[in-house]
PDB file of the backbone (N, CA, C, O) and the ligand in Angstrom, with CONECT records:
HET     ZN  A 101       1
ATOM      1  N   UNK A   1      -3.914  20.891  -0.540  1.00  0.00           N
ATOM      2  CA  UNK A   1      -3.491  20.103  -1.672  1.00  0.00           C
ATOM      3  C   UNK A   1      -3.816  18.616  -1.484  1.00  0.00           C
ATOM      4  O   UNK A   1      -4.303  17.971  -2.412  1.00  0.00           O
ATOM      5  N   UNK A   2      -3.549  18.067  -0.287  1.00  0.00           N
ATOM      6  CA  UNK A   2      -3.632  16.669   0.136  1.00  0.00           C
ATOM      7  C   UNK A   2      -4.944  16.742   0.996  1.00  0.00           C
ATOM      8  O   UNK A   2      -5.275  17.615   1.799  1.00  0.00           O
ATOM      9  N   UNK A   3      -5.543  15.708   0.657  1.00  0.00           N
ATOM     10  CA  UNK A   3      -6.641  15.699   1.664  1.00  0.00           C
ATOM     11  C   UNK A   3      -6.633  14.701   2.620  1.00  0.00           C
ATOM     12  O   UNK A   3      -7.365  14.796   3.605  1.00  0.00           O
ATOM     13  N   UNK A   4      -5.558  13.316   2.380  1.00  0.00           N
ATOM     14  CA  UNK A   4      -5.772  12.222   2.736  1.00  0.00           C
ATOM     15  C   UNK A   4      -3.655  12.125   1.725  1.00  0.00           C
ATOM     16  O   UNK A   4      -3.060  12.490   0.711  1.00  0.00           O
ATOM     17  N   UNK A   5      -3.375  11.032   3.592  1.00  0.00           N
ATOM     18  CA  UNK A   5      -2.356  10.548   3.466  1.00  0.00           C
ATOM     19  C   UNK A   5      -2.194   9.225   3.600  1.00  0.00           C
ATOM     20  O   UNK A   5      -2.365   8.713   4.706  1.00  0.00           O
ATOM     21  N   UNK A   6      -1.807   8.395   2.397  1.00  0.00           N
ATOM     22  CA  UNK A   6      -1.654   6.999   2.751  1.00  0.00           C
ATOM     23  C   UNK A   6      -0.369   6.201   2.617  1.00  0.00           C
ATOM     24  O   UNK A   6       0.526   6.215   1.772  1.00  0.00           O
ATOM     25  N   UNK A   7      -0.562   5.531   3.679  1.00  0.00           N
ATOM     26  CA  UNK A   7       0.732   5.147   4.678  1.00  0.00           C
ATOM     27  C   UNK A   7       0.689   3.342   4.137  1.00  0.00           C
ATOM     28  O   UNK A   7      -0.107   2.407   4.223  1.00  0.00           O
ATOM     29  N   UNK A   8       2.249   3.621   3.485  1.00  0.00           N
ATOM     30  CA  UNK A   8       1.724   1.583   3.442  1.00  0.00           C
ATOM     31  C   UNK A   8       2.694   0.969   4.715  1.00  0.00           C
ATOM     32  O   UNK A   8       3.697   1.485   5.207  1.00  0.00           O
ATOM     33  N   UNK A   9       2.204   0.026   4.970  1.00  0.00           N
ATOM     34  CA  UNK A   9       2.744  -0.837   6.116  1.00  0.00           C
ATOM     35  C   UNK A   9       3.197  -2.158   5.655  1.00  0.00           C
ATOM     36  O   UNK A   9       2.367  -2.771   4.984  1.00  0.00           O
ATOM     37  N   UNK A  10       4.614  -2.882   5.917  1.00  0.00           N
ATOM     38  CA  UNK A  10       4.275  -4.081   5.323  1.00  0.00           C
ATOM     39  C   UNK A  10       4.290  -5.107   6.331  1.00  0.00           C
ATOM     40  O   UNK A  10       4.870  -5.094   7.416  1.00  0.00           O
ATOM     41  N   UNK A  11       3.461  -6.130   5.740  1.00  0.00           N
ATOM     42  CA  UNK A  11       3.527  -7.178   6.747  1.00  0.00           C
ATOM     43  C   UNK A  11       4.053  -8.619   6.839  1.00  0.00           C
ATOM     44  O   UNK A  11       4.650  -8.814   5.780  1.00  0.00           O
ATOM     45  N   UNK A  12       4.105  -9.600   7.523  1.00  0.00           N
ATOM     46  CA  UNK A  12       4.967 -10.604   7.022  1.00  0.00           C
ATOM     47  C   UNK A  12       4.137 -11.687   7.264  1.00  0.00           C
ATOM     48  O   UNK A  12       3.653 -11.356   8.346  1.00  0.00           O
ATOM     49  N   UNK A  13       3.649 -12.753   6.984  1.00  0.00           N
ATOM     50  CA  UNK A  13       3.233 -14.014   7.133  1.00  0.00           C
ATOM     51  C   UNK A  13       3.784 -15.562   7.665  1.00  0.00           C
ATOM     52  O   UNK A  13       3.911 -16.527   6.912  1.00  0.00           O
ATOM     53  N   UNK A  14       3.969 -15.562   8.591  1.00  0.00           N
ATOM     54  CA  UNK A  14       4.374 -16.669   8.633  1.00  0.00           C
ATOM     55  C   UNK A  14       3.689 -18.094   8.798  1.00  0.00           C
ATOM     56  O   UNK A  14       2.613 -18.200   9.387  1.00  0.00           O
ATOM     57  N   UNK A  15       4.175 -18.887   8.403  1.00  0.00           N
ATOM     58  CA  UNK A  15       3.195 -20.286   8.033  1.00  0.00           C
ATOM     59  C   UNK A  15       4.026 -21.806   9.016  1.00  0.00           C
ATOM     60  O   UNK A  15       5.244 -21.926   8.885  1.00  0.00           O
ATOM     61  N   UNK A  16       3.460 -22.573   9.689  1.00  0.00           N
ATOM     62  CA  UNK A  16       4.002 -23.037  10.207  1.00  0.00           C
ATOM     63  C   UNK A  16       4.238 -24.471   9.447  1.00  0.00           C
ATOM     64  O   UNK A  16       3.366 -24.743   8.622  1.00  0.00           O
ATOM     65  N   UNK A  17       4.995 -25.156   9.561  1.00  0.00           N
ATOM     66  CA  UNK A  17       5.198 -25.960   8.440  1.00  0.00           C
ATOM     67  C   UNK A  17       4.916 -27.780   8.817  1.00  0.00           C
ATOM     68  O   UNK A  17       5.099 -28.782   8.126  1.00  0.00           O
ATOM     69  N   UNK A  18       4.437 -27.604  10.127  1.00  0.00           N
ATOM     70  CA  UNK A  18       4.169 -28.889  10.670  1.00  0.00           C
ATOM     71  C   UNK A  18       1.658 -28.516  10.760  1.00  0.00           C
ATOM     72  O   UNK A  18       0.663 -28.982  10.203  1.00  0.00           O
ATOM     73  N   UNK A  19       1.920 -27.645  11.629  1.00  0.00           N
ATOM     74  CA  UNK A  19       0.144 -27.598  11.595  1.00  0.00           C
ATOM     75  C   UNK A  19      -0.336 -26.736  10.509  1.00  0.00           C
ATOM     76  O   UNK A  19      -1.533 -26.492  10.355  1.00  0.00           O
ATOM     77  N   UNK A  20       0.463 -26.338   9.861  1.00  0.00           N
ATOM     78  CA  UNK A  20       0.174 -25.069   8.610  1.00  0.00           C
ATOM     79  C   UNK A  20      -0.673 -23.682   9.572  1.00  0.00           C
ATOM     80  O   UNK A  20      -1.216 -22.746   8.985  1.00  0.00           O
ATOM     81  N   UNK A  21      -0.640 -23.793  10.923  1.00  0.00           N
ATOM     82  CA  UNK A  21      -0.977 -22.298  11.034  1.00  0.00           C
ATOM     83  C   UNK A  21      -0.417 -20.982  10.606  1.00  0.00           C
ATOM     84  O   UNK A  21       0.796 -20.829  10.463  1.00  0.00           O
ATOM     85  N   UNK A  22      -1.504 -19.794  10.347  1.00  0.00           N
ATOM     86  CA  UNK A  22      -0.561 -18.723   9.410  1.00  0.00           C
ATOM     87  C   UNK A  22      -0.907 -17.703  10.723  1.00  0.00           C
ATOM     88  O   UNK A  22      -2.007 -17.733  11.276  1.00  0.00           O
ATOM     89  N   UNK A  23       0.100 -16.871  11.107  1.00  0.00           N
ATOM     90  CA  UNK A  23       0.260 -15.513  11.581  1.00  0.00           C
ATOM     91  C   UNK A  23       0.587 -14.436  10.827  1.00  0.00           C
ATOM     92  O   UNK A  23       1.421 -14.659   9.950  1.00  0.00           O
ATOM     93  N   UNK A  24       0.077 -13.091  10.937  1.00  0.00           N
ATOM     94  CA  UNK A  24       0.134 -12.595  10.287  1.00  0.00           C
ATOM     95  C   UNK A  24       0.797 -11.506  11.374  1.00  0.00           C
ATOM     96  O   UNK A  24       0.247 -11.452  12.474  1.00  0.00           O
ATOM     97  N   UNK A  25       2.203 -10.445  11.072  1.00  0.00           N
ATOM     98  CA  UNK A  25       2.276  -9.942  11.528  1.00  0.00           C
ATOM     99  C   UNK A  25       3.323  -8.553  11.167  1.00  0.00           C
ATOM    100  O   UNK A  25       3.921  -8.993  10.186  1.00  0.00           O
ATOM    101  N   UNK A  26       3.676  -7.652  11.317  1.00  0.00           N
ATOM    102  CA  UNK A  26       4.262  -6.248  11.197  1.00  0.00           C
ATOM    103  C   UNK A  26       5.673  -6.496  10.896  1.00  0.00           C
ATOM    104  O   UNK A  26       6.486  -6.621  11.812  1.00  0.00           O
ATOM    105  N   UNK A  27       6.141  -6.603   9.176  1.00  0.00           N
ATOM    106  CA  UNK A  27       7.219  -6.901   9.049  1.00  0.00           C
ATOM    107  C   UNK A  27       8.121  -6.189   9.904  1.00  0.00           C
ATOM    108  O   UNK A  27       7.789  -5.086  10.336  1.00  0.00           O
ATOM    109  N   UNK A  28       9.410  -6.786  10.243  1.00  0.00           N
ATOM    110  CA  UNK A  28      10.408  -6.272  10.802  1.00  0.00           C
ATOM    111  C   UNK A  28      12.083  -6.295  10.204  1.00  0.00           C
ATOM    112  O   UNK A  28      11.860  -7.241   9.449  1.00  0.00           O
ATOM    113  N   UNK A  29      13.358  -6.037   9.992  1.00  0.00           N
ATOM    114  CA  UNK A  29      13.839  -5.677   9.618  1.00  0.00           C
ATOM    115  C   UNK A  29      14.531  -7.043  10.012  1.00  0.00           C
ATOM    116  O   UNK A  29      14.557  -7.533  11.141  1.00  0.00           O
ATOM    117  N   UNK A  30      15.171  -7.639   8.681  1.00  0.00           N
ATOM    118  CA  UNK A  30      15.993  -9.081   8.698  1.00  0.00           C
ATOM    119  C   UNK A  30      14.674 -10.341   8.763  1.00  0.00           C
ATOM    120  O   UNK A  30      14.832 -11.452   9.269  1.00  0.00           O
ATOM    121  N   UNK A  31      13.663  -9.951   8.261  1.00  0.00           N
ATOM    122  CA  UNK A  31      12.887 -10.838   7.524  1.00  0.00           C
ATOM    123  C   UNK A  31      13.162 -11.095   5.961  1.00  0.00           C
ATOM    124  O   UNK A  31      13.034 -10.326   5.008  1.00  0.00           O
ATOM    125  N   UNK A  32      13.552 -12.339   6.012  1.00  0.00           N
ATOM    126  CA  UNK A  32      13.306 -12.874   4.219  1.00  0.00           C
ATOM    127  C   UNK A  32      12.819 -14.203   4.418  1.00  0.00           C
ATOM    128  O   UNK A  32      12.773 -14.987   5.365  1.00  0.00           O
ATOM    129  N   UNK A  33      12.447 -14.203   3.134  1.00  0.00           N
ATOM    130  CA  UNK A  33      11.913 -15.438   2.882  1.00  0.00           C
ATOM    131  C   UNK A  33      11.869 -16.316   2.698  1.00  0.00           C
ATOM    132  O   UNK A  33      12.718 -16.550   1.838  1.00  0.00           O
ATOM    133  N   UNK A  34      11.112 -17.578   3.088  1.00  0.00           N
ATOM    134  CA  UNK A  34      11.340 -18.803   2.997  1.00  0.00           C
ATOM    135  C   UNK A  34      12.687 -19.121   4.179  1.00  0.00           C
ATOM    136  O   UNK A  34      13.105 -20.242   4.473  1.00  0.00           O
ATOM    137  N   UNK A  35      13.085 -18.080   4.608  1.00  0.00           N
ATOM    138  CA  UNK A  35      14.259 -18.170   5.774  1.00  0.00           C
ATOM    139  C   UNK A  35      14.147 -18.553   7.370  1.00  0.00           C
ATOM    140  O   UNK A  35      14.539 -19.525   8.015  1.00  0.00           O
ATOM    141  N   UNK A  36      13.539 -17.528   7.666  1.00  0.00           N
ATOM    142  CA  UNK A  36      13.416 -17.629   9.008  1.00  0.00           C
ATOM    143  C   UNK A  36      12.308 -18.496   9.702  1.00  0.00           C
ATOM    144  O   UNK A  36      11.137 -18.731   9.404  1.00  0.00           O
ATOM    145  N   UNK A  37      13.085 -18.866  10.702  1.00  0.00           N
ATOM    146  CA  UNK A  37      11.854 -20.179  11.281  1.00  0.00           C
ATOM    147  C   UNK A  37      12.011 -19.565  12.852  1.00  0.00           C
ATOM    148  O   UNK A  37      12.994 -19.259  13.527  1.00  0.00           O
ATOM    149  N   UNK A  38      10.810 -19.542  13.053  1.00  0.00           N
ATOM    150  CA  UNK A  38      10.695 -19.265  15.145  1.00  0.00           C
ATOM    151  C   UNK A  38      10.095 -20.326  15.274  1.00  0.00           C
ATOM    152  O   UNK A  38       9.922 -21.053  14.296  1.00  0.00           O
ATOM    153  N   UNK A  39       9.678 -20.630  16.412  1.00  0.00           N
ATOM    154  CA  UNK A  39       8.713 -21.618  16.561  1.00  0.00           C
ATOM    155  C   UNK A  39       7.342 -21.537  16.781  1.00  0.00           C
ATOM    156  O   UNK A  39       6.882 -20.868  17.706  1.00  0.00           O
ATOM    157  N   UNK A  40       6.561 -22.251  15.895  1.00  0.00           N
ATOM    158  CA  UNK A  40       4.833 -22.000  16.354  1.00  0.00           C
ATOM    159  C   UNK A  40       4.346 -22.029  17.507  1.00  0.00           C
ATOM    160  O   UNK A  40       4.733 -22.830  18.358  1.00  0.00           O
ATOM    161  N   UNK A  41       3.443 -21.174  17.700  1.00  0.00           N
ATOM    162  CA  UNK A  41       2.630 -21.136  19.519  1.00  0.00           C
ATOM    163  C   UNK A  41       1.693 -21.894  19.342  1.00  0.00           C
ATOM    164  O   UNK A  41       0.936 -21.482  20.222  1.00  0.00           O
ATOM    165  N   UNK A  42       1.132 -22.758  18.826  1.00  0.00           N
ATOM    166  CA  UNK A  42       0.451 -24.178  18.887  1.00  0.00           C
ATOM    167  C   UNK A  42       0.585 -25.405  18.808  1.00  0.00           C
ATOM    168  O   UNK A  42      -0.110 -26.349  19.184  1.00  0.00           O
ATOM    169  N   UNK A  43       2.038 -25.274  18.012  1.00  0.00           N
ATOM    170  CA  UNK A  43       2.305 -26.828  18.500  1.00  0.00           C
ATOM    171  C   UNK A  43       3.702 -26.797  18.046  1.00  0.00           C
ATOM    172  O   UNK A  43       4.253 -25.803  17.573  1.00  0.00           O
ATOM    173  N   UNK A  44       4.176 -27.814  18.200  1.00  0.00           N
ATOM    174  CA  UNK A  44       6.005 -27.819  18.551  1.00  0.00           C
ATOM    175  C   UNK A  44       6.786 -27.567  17.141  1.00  0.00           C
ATOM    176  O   UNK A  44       7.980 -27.796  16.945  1.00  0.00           O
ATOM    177  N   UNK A  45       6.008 -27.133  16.364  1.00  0.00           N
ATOM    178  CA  UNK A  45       6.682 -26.691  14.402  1.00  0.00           C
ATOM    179  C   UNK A  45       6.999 -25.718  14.620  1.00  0.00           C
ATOM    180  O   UNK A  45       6.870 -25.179  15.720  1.00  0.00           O
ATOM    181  N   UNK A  46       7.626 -25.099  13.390  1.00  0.00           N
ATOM    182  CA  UNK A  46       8.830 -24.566  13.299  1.00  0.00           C
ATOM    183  C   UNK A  46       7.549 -23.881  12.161  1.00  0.00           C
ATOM    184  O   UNK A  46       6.755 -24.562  11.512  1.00  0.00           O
ATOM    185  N   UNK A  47       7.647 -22.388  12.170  1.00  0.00           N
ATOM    186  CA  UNK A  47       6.913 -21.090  10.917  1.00  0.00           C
ATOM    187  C   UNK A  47       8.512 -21.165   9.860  1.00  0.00           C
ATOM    188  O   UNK A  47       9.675 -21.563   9.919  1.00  0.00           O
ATOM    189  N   UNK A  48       7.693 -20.582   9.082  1.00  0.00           N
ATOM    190  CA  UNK A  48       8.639 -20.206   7.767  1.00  0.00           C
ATOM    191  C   UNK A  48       8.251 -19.130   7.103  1.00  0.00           C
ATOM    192  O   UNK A  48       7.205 -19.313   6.480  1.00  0.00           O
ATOM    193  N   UNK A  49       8.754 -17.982   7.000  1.00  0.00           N
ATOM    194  CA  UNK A  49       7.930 -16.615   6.308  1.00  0.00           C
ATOM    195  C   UNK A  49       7.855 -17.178   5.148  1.00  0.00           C
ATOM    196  O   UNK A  49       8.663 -17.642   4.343  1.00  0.00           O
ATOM    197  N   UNK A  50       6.466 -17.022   5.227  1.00  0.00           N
ATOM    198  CA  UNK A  50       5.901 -17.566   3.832  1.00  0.00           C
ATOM    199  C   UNK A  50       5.451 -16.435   2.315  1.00  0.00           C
ATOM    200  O   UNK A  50       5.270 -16.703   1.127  1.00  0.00           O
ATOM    201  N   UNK A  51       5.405 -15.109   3.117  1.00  0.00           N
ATOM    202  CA  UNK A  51       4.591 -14.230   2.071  1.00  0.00           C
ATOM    203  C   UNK A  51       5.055 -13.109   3.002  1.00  0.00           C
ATOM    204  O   UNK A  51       4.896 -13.221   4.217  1.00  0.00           O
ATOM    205  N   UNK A  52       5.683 -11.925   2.404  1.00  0.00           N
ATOM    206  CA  UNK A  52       5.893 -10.058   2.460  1.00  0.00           C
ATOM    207  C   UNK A  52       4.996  -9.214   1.930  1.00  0.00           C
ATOM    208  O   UNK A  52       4.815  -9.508   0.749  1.00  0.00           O
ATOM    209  N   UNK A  53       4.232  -8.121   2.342  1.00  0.00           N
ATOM    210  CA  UNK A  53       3.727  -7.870   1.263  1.00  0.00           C
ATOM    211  C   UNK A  53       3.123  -6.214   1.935  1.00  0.00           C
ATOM    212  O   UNK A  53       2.972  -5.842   3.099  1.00  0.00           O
ATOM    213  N   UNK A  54       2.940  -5.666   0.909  1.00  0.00           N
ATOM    214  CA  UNK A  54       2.202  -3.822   1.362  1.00  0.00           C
ATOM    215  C   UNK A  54       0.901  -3.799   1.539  1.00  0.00           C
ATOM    216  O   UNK A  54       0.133  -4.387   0.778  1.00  0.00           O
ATOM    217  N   UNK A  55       0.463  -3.019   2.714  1.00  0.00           N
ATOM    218  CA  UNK A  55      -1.064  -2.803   2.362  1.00  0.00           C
ATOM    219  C   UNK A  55      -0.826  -1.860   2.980  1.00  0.00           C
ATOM    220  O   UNK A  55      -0.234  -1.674   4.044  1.00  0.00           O
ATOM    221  N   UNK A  56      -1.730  -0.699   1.676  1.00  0.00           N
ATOM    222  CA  UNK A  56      -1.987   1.058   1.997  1.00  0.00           C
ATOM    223  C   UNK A  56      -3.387   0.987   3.127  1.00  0.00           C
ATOM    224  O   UNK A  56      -4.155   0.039   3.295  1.00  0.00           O
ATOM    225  N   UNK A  57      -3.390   2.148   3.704  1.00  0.00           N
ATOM    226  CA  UNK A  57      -4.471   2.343   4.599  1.00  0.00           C
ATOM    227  C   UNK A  57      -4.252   3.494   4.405  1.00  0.00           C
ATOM    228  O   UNK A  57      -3.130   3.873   4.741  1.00  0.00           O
ATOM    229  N   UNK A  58      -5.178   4.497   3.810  1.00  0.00           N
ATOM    230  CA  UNK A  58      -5.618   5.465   4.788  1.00  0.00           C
ATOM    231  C   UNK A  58      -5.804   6.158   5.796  1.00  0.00           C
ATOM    232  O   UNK A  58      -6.756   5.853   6.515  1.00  0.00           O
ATOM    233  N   UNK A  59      -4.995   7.251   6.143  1.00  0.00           N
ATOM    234  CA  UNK A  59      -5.122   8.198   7.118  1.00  0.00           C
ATOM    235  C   UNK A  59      -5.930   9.108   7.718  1.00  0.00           C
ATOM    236  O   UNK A  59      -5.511   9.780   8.660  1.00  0.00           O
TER     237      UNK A  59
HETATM  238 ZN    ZN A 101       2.269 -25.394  14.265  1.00  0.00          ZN2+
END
């Protein structure tokens, strides 16, 4: 019946708000937005999830 299963994954973006670097990485559970700040691995700023979002892939 199925030939192909597709799996969405979501992911989270975070943007750093002093060098604007963006990471992109495997949402995790107690991400929202515009909320959470870790700190950037390039320079002493502070990320801000900037963007959530689905992308299907293929199995
Ligand atoms: Zn930075």
């Amino acid at each position: 019946m199925f030939s192909k299963k597709k799996i969405t994954v979501a992911y989270t973006i975070e943007q750093c708000t002093k060098c604007g670097m963006q990471v992109k990485r495997k949402f995790k559970e107690g991400d929202v937005l515009f909320v959470n700040m870790t700190k950037c691995v390039s320079c002493d700023g502070l990320t801000m999830i900037e963007k959530i979002f689905g992308e299907s892939t293929d199995q």
